[in-house]
N, C-alpha and C positions, 0 to 999 in steps of 0.2 A: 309469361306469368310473372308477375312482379315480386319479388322476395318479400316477406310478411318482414317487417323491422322488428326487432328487440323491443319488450314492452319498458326494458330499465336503459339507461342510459349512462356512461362515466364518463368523466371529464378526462380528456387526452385520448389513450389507445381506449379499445374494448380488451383489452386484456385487462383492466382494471375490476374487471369483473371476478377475477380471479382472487383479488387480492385479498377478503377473508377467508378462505381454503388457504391460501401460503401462507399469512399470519397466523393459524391457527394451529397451523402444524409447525412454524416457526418458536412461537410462545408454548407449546406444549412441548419441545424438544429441552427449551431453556429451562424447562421449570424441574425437568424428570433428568436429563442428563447435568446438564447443566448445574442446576442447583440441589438434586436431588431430592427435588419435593415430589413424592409421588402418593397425590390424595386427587382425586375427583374433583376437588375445589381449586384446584390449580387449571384443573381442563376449563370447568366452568370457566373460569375467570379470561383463558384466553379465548374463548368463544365469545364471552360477551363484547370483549376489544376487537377482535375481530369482526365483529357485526357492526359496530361501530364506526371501525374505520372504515366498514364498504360504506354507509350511509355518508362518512364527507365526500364519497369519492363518485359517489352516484347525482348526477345533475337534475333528475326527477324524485327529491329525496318522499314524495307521498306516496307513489309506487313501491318506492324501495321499502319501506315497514308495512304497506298491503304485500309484499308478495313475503314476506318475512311472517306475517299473520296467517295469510291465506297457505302458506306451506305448515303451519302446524295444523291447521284447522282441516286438512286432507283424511282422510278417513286411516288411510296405510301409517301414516305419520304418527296420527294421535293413539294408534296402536300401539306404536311401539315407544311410543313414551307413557303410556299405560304401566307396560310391560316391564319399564325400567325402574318406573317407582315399587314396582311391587321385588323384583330382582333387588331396589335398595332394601329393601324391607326386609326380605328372605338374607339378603348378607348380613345385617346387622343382626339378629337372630344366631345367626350359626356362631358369628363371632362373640357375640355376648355369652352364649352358649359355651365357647371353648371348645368348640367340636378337635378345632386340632391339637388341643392336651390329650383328650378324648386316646385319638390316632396316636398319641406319642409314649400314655401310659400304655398303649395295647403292644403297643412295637416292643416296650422294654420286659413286659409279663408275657409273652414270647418267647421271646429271647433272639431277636432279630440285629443281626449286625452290619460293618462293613457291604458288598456288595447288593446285600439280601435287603437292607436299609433301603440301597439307591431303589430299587425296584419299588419295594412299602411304600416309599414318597410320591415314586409316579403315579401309584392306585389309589393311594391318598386322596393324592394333590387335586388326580380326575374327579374323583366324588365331590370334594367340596369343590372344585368348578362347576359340577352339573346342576348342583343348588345354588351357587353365586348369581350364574347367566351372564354376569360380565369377565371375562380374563382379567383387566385390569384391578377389579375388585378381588377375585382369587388370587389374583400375584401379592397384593395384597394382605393378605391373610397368611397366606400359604407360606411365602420367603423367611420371617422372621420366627416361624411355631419349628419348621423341621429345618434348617440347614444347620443352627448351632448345633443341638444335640446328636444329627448327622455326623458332622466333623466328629464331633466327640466320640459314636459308635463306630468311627474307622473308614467313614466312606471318601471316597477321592471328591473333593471339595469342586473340580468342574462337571466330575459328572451326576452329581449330585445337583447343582444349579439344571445341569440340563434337563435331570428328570423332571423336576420338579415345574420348571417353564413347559417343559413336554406335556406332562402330563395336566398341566392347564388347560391347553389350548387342546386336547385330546379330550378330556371330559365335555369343554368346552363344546364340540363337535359333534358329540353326541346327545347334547341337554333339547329339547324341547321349545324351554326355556331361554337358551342361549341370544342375546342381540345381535350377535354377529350372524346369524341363521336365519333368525327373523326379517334383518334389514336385508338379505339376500334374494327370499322368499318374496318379499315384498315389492322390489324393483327389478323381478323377471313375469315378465309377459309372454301369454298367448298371443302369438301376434293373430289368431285367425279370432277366439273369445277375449282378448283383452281382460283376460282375468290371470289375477299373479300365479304365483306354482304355488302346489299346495305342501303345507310343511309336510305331512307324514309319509306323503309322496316321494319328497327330498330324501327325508333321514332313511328310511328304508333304501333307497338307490341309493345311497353313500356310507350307509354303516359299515356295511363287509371290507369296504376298502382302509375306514379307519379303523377297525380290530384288526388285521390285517398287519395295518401299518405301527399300531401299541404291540402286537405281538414281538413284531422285528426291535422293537424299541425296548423292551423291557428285557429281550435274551442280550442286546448291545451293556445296557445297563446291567447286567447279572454279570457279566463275565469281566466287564471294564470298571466296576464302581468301585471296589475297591482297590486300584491302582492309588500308592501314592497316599491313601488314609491311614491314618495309626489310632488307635485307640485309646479314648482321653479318659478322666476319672470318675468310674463307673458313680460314687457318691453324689459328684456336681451333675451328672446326668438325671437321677434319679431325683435330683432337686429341682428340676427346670420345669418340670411340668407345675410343680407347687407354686415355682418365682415369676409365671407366666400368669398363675391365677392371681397373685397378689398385686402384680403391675397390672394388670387391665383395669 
């Protein structure tokens, strides 16, 4: 039986195939480590280049923009870009909103500090991940509302970052909502119905394991988070939530 050939074609190896996937994760490394720009317009940006550059690299370039179309135009696909405009929609909301002054006046009329802080941030941080649906958007949000006033209530400045990444990607894992969930959901097959998994199927078979796993993570953070923090000046603290409202 004759091997069916590749409907795209690249000039030199077929490894050229590859080449918007490595440029894409190349230019989005440069743009977040690198240069520190971490906005969604920067991904964009190296997506479109990377698409780009597989179109010189493709010797059938009519095919290469039908299978570029006909992959948005898949039913699984245009879901989850459905899904993402509305996740934009739902973050810019939360963030106009200020939900995490919200979180930060509640922490101080508490009277929540040092290690009890790192923990606050990780329950935090999950909430507004589970409304975001993207990590990258909750990281977002999330980094620059609680790590000053953190520092400032006494908590250890790494593990503090850790909650806070944790408890992203932990809200994250839990959301409905969530893209990383969805795009999982989507590209797992029956292989006898040829129908993908079903979400609530999923997060039920995987919840117990991620409470589970926040549990162990939150007594790690109670006992470790405030190593190493000191307590800064409760007035400039009690100010931030205000100098947070007036710079947005």
């Amino acid at each position: 039986m004759k091997a069916e050939e590749p409907k795209l074609k690249f000039w030199g190896s077929p490894a050229f195939a590859m080449l918007p996937f490595g440029l894409y994760i190349l230019l989005g490394g440069i743009f977040s480590v690198g240069y520190h720009y971490y906005s969604m317009k920067g991904l964009i940006f190296a997506a479109v280049i990377s698409l780009l550059a597989g179109f010189f690299v493709c010797r059938n370039k009519g095919k290469y923009w039908d299978s570029v179309v006909h992959g948005l135009a898949q039913y699984g696909n245009s879901r989850l870009i459905f899904i993402f405009l509305i996740i934009g929609i739902f973050s810019k909301m939360m963030n106009t909103g200020k939900i995490g002054n919200g979180f930060i006046w509640l922490s101080l009329n508490l009277g929540i500090r040092g290690s009890a802080f790192v923990v606050f941030s990780f329950l935090a941080s999950a909430v507004i991940s589970m409304g975001a649906g993207a990590p990258i958007a909750a990281l977002f949000a999330v980094i620059p509302i609680f790590y000053p006033p953190g520092i400032l209530l006494g908590a250890s400045p790494a593990m503090l970052t850790g909650a806070l990444i944790s408890g992203i990607f932990f809200g994250d894992a839990l959301s409905p909502s969530s893209q990383v969930i969805n795009t999982t959901v989507m590209i797992q097959h029956d292989k006898a119905t040829g129908k993908p998994a079903e979400l609530l199927a999923t997060l039920r078979q995987r919840t117990p394991y991620i409470l589970l796993a926040g549990a162990a993570a939150m007594v790690i953070f109670f006992i470790f988070g405030a190593q190493g923090g000191t307590m800064g000046d409760m007035a400039e603290i009690e100010r931030f939530p205000r100098q947070r409202a007036c710079s947005c």
